[in-house]
Phi, psi and omega in degrees: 000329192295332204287323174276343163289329162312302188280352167288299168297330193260006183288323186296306156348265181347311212282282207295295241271299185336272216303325192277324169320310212280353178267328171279315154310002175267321193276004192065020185302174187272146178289308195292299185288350165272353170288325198263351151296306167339283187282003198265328173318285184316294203298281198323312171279003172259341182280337199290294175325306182277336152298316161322304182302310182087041176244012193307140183196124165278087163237144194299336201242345169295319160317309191282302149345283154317311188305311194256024131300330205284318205293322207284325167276358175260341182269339179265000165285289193306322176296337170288340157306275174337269162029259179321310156331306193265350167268169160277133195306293180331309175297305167325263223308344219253319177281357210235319191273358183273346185307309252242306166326275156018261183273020153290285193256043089324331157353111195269359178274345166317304203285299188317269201262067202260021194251002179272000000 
């Protein structure tokens, strides 16, 4: 059940990453300024949470970690965007949904076992 409460959420997430492109883009706004609201929103309710929590603990490379998921997945939004822009949405979405294959059988216990 946690796996479907995980994927609800995060299909929701996605829902809000959309909806706000597709609004900034009405508003004529920057993909790059709506990425780093978008993400600056996200840290602060995840710092607010873990203060709240009290489990807050400083270390250099779980930051540094986070930091450079966030720029390379906030630069892999924006390129999906173009994307969508300059394609037909079928085509897009179907090489953009292919990432996630990918790196399934990039995997290295595939090539040991792919039969699993």
């Amino acid at each position: 059940m946690l796996w479907f409460i995980s994927a609800l959420g995060t299909a929701v997430c996605f829902g809000v990453n959309n909806t706000l492109f597709k609004w900034g883009a009405l508003q004529h706004l920057s993909k790059v300024c709506i990425q780093l609201f978008f993400y600056w929103i996200s840290f602060f309710i995840l710092l607010l949470f873990t203060l709240i929590k009290g489990s807050f603990e400083f270390h250099i490379l779980p930051i540094l970690t986070g930091a450079l998921i966030g720029i390379l997945n906030a630069n892999g939004n924006i390129q999906m965007s173009k994307a969508f822009e300059k394609g037909p949405a079928s085509m897009t979405s179907t090489i953009i949904a292919m990432n996630t294959v990918i790196v399934v059988i990039a995997h290295p216990y595939y090539f040991l076992n792919p039969f699993l």
